[in-house]
C-alpha positions, -999 to +999 in steps of 0.1 A: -188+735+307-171+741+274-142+743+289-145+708+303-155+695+274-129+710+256-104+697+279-118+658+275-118+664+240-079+668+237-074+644+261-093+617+238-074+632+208-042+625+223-051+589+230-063+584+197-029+598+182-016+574+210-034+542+206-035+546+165+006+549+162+010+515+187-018+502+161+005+507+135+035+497+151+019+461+167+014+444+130+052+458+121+065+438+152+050+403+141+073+375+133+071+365+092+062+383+062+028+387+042+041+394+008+061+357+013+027+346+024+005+360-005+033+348-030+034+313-017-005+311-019+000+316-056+021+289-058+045+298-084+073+281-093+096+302-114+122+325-096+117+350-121+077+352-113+081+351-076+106+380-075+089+400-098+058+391-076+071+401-044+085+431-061+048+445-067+036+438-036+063+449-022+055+488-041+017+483-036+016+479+002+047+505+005+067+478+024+095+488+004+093+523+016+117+536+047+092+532+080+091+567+087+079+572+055+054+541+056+042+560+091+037+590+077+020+571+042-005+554+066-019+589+086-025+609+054-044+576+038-063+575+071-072+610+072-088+603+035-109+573+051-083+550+032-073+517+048-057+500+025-059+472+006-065+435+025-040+411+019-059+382+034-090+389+005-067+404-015-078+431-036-110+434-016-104+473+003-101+470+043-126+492+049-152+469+029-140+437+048-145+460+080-180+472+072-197+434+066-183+422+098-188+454+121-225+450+125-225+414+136-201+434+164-222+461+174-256+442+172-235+418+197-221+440+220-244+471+224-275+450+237-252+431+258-232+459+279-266+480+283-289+450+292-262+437+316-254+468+330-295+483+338-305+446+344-267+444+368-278+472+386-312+463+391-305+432+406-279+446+433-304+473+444-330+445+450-299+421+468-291+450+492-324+456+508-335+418+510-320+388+525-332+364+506-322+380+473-287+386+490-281+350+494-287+342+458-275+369+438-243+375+455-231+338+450-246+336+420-225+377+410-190+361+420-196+328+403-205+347+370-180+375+371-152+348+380-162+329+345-136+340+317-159+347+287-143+314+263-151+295+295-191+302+300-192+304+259-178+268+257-206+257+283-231+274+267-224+259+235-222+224+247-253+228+272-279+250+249-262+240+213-245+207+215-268+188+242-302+206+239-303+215+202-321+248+208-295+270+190-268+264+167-230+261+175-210+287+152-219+311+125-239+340+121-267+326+101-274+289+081-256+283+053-284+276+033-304+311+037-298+333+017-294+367+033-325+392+030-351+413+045-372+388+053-387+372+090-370+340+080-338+350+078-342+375+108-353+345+128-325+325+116-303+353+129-317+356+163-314+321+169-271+321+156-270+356+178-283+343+212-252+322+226-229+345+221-251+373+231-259+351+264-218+345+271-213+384+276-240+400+292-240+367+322-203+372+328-209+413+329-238+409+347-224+395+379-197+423+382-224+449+382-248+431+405-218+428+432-212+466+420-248+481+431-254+455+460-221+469+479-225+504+470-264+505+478-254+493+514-225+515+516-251+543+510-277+532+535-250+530+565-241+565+551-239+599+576-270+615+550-290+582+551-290+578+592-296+617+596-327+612+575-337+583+586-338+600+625-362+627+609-384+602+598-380+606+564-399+574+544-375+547+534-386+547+503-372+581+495-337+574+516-332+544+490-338+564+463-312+592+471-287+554+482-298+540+445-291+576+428-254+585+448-248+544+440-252+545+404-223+569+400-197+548+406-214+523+378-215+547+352-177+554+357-171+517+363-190+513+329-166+536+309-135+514+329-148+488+321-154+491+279-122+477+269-126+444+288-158+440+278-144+443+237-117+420+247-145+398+256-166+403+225-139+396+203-127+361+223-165+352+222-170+355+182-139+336+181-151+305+203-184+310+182-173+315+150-196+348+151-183+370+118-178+397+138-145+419+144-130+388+168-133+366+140-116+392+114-088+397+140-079+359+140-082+357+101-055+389+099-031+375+128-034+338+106-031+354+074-003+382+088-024+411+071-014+441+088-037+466+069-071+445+076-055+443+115-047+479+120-083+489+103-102+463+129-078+482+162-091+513+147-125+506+145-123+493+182-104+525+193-127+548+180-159+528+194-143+532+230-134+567+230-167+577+214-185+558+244-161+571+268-168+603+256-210+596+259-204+582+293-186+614+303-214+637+287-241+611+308-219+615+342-226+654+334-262+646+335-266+623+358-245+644+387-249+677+398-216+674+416-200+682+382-221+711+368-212+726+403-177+720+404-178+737+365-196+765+372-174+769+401-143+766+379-156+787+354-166+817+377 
């Protein structure tokens, strides 16, 4: 088992070293320059000032360094837990920028990939084994699953927010709260998280409903399910050996399926206006602040290899397939 282990954990190192260099490189490659845009938001007249303006800039964010060198700058910063500087809320650090909006992420995203995902799963094992069920939550699977996330947050919004007044359009809490440990403000928070909460876990939770329903059938026509059904085994207990091979499939589809479901996190605080990492994104890419950009990839990243990684301990768990085929190895 350590050996396995070992094995996934070079693998993930690799695809951070990977995906971290292509973070670095993606800002590099975008058309305009931020130093012209921080000087020309100072609005200063005088040639002398704006030279000698870009010209620190320039030295302070080591743009006027060879890349190689700037490459090589950027891993030994990382490794200290430096990420620069932000050039949009310049001279607030990246890392502090990162750290107000992450939580607005994570208290969005980790509620709605499990919920969607038990509650997905749940629903397909009920479809699969009753018609009436089958007829509604199949239809209803593909209509959700088919939804791009902007699209079902944009109805949402105008049906719950705009039309019904139950919960407000954009933001992550009033204006006029200030924001404390209190049951007010906590309230006021719930109500700001639910839409976008809603947009992701309806459109993930079709695609795992679908998931379950055809796997749980696939597992009842099955060789094992027929032999034990022709011994007279209960049906109760042939489902649940269906419902236990069918979950397998989910928990890898789950670990596929992280980096869509970020994609969509980060286009919903967008539509919403949800300060979250979506809405930091969009302020870098406006504002062409690489460092604030490369810190918010990083952070996304790391999130999906560390939950690719849990997913991969879970599958270890979950299926005894695995430990076999280890021990197997090992011996």
């Amino acid at each position: 088992m350590r050996r396995y282990f070992a094995r996934k954990l070079l693998i993930y190192a690799l695809t951070f070293v990977v995906a971290v260099t292509v973070n670095w490189m993606i800002p590099r490659f975008m058309p305009g320059d931020p130093v012209a845009a921080m000087v020309a938001r100072a609005r200063v007249s005088q040639p002398e000032a704006v030279e000698a303006m870009r010209a620190y800039y320039n030295n302070l964010f080591g743009f006027d360094e060879p890349v190689w060198q700037q490459y090589l700058h950027f891993w030994s910063a990382l490794l200290q837990g430096d990420f620069g500087l932000s050039i949009w809320v310049f001279p607030k650090p990246v890392a502090d920028v990162l750290l107000d909006a992450l939580p607005y992420t994570l208290g969005l995203m980790i509620p709605a990939v499990l919920l969607s995902w038990f509650v997905g799963n749940w629903a397909g094992a009920l479809a699969a084994r009753r018609k009436v069920l089958d007829n509604t939550v199949l239809p209803a699977g593909y209509l959700l699953t088919a939804m791009p996330y902007m699209w079902i947050a944009v109805i949402l919004a105008w049906a719950l927010g705009s039309k019904a007044g139950w919960f407000p359009l954009s933001g992550g809490y009033s204006l006029d709260i200030q924001p404390t440990w209190s049951f007010a403000f906590a309230a006021d928070l719930f109500q700001h998280w639910v839409l976008p909460f809603l947009s992701l876990f309806l459109v993930a939770l079709g695609g795992w409903a679908i998931g379950m329903r055809n796997m749980i059938i696939y597992e009842l026509e099955s060789d094992y399910s027929n032999y034990l059904s022709a011994l007279g085994a209960p049906q109760r207990l042939i489902r649940r050996y269906a419902f236990r091979n069918a979950v397998l499939p989910q928990i890898t589809g789950l670990a596929l399926q992280l980096g869509v479901l970020v994609a969509g996190a980060l286009v919903t605080e967008i539509v919403f206006a949800y300060p979250g990492l979506g809405s930091l994104i969009l302020a870098a890419i406006q504002n062409q602040d690489f460092f604030l950009l490369q810190g918010a990839f990083l952070f996304i990243v790391i999130g999906v290899l560390i939950a690719n990684f849990l997913i991969d301990i879970v599958y270890v768990v979950v299926d005894p397939r695995t430990r076999t085929g280890m021990a197997g190895g090992q011996s």
